[in-house]
C-alpha distance (Angstrom), angle and dihedral (degrees) to the residues before:
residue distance angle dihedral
X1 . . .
X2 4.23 . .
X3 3.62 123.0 .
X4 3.68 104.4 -154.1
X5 4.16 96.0 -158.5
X6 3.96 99.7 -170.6
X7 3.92 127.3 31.2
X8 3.83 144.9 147.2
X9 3.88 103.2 -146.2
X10 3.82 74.4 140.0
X11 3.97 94.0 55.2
X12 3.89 114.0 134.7
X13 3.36 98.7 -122.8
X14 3.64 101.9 64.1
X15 3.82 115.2 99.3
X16 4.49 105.4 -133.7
X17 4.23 80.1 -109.3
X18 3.75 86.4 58.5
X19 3.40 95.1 41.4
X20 4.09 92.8 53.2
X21 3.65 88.2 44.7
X22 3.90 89.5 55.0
X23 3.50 91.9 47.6
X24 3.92 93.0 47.7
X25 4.09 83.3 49.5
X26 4.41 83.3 61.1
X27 3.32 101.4 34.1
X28 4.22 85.1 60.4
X29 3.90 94.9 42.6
X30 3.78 142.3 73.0
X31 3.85 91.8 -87.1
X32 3.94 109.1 106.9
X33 4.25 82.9 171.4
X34 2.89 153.0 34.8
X35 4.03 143.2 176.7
X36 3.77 111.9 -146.3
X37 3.79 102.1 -158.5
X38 4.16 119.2 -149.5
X39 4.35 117.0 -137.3
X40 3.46 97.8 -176.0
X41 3.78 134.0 1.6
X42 3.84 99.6 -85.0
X43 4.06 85.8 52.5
X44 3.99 93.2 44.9
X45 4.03 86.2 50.2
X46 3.95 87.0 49.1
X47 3.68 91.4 46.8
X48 4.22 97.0 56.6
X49 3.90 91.3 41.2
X50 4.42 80.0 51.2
X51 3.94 90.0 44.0
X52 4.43 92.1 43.4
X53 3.81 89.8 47.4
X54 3.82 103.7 41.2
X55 4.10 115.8 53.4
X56 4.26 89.2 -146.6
X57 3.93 93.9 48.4
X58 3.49 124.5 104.3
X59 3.90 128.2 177.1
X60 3.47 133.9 -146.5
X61 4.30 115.0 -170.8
X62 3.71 128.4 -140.2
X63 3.85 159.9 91.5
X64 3.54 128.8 -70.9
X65 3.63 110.2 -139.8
X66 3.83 84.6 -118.9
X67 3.83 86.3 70.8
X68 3.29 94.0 42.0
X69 3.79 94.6 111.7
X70 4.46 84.6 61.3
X71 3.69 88.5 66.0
X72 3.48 129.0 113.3
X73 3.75 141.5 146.6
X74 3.48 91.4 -87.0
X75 3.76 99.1 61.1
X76 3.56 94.4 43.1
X77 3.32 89.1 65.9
X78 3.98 92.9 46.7
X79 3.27 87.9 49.4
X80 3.91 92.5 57.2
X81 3.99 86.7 45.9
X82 3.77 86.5 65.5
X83 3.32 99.6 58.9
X84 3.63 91.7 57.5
X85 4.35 80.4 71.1
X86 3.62 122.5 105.0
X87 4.24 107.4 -94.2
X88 3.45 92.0 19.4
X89 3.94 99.6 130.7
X90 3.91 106.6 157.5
X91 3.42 158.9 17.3
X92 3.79 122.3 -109.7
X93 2.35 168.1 -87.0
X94 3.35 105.2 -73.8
X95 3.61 148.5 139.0
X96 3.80 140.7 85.2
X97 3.97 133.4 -34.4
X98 3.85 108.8 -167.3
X99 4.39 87.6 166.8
X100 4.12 96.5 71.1
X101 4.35 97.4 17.7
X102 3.66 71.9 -153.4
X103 4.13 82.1 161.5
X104 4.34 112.5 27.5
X105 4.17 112.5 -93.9
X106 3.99 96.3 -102.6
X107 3.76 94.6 45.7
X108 3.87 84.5 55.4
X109 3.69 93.5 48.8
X110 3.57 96.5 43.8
X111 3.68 95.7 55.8
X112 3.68 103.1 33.1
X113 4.37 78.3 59.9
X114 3.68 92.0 49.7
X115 3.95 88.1 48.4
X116 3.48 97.6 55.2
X117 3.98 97.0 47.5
X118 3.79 84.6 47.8
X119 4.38 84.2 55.5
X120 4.11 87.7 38.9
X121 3.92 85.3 48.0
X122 4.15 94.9 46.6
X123 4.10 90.2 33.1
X124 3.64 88.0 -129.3
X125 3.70 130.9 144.2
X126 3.53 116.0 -90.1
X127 4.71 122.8 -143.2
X128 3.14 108.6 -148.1
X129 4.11 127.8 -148.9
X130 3.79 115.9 -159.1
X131 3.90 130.6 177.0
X132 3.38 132.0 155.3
X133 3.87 87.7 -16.5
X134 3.72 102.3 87.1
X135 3.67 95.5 143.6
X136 3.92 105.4 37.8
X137 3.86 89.0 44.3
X138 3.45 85.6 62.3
X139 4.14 102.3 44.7
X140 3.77 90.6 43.2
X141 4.16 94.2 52.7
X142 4.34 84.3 48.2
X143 3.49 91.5 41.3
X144 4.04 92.3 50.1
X145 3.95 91.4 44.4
X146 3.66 100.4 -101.7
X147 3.58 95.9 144.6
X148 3.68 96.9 25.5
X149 3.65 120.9 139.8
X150 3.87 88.8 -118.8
X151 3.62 93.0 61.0
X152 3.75 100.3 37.2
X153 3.71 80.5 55.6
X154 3.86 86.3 62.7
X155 3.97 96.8 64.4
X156 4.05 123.2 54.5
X157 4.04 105.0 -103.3
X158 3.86 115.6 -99.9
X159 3.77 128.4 -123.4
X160 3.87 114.6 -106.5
X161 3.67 128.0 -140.0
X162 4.17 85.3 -89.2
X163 3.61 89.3 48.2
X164 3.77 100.2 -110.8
X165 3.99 120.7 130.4
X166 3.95 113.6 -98.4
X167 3.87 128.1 -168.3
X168 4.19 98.8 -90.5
X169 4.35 97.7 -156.0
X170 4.45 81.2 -178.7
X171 3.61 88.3 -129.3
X172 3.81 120.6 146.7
X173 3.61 134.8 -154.5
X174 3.37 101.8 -151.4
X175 3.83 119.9 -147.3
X176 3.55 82.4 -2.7
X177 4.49 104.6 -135.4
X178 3.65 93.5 163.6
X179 4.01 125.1 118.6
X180 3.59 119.9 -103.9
X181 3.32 98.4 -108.0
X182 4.03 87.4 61.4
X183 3.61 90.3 46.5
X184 3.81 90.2 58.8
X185 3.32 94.0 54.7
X186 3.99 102.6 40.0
X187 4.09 81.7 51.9
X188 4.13 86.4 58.8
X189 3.12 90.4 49.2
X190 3.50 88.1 63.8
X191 3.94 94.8 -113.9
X192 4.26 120.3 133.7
X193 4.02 122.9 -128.1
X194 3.53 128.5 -142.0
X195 3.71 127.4 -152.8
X196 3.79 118.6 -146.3
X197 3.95 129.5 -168.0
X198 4.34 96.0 -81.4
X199 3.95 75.9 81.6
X200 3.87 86.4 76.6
X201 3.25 92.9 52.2
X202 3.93 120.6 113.6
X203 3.59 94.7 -135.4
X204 4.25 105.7 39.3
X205 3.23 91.0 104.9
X206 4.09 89.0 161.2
X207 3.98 96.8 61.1
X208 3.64 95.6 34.8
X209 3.81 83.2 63.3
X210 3.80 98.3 42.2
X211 3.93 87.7 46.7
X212 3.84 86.4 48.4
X213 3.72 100.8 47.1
X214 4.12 102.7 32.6
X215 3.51 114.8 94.2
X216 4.01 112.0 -106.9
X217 3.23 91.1 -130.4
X218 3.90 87.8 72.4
X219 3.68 103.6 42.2
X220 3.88 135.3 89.1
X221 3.51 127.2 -179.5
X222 3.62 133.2 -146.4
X223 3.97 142.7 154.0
X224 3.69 110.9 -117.7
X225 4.17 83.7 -139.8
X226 2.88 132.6 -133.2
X227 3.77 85.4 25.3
X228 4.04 137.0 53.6
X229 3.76 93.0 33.7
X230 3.89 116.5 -166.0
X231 3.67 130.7 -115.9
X232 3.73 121.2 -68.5
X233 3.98 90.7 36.5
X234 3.90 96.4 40.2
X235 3.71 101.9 144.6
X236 3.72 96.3 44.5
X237 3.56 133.2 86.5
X238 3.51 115.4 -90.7
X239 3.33 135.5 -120.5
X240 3.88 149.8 -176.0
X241 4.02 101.5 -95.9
X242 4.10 82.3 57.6
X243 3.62 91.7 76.5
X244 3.68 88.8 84.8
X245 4.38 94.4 69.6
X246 3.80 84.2 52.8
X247 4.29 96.9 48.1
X248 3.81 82.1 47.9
X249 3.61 99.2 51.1
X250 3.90 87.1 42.4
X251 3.69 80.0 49.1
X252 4.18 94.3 57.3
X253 3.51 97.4 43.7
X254 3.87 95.0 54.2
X255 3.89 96.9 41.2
X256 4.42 91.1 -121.3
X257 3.50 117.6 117.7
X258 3.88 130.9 -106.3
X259 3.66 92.7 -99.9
X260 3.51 96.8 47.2
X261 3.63 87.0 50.6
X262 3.41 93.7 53.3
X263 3.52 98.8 46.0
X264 4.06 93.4 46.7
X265 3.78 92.0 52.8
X266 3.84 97.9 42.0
X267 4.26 88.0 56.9
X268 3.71 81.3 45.5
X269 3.41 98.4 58.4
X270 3.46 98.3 44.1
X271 3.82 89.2 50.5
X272 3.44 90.6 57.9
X273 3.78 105.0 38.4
X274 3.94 85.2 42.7
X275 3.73 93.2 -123.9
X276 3.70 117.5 157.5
């Protein structure tokens, strides 16, 4: 019934006991799937041994732009050679992270480029990570041909909230922190948003208006876990079943129900990760 868009069930930290007990904790929820999403190579290689063991997991492979300064030629191209494994339905996430400069400014840029012609060469989705970059995320991904007309071409168009076909360019916002205003124009560009557990918080005023005002029928939602957990377990670490306090706050604010919330977000998610 939930779609959780954006987890770690391969994050480093977890002990293999941990990460069976997670996986127990989904297999007895709501969640019917999940997409485990790699940050650096040893993540992305967790996250395809997650999605061949587990029938609901899906993986997405990629760099953080905190680890951008691991990157090299070389694991570009092993990077690439994962997608090529069953379940393996993006890139990402990727991007830039000017909060921590946990990896320097160019090194960010450079690879976040090289990521996104490696998704433009594979036609694959692409999972975006964006903080405290709002504006050059946005000019490198049109200057790189994310939203080109060549690769929207690629994927089949999407219905909009009208029910007319729209260019789908199958990239995602991930935990989606931007104003409305960039929202707007991310969605014409033909890019997805997805909205993360903050939303449930009393005083995210920001995403409680993007999830408010954005169409449905361009939203996901996810839970980031371990991290970003919603309101009533704020403090803890997150996890997949979770998902469910941020579909029904989404829910509230647009005046839908929970199930229709569910429901929308799940086809959306499979739409975009081109699961059938």
């Amino acid at each position: 019934m939930l779609f959780d868009s954006h987890t770690h069930i391969n994050n480093e930290t977890y002990t293999e006991e941990e990460r069976q007990q997670l996986i127990a904790a989904i297999e007895a929820s709501d969640v019917t799937c999940v997409m485990d999403i790699g940050f650096d190579l040893s993540s992305s290689l967790q996250a395809v041994k997650d999605a061949q063991q587990n029938p609901w997991c899906y993986a997405a492979v990629g760099v953080h732009p905190h680890d951008a300064k691991t990157m090299d030629e070389e694991m570009l191209q092993m990077i690439g050679a994962l997608t090529k494994k069953e379940k393996v339905q993006a890139i990402g996430e990727i991007g830039l992270d000017f909060h921590y400069n946990l990896s320097d400014a160019d090194t960010q840029r450079y690879w976040f480029r090289r990521q996104i012609q490696l998704a433009n060469q594979l036609h694959l989705p692409i999972v975006i990570h964006s903080r405290e970059a709002d504006q050059e995320t946005m000019d490198i991904l049109k200057e790189e041909g994310a939203f080109s007309d060549q690769r929207c071409s690629w994927f089949p168009k999407r219905k909009g909230p009208d029910g007319t076909e729209e260019k789908d360019a199958r990239v995602l916002l991930h935990c989606f922190s931007g104003s409305l205003e960039l929202g707007r124009q991310y969605v014409k560009l033909g890019a997805t948003l997805s909205i993360a557990g903050p939303v449930t918080y009393k005083n995210n005023r920001k995403t409680s208006e993007v999830a408010s005002q954005i169409p449905i029928e361009y939203l996901l939602v996810e839970t980031d876990a371990p991290y970003l957990t919603p309101e009533p377990h704020r403090g803890k670490k997150n996890m997949s079943p979770y998902v469910e306090y941020t579909a029904r706050r989404v829910a509230v604010l647009k005046g839908m129900t929970y199930e229709d919330v569910a429901r929308q977000t799940m086809e959306n998610a499979k739409v975009f990760f081109n699961i059938r």
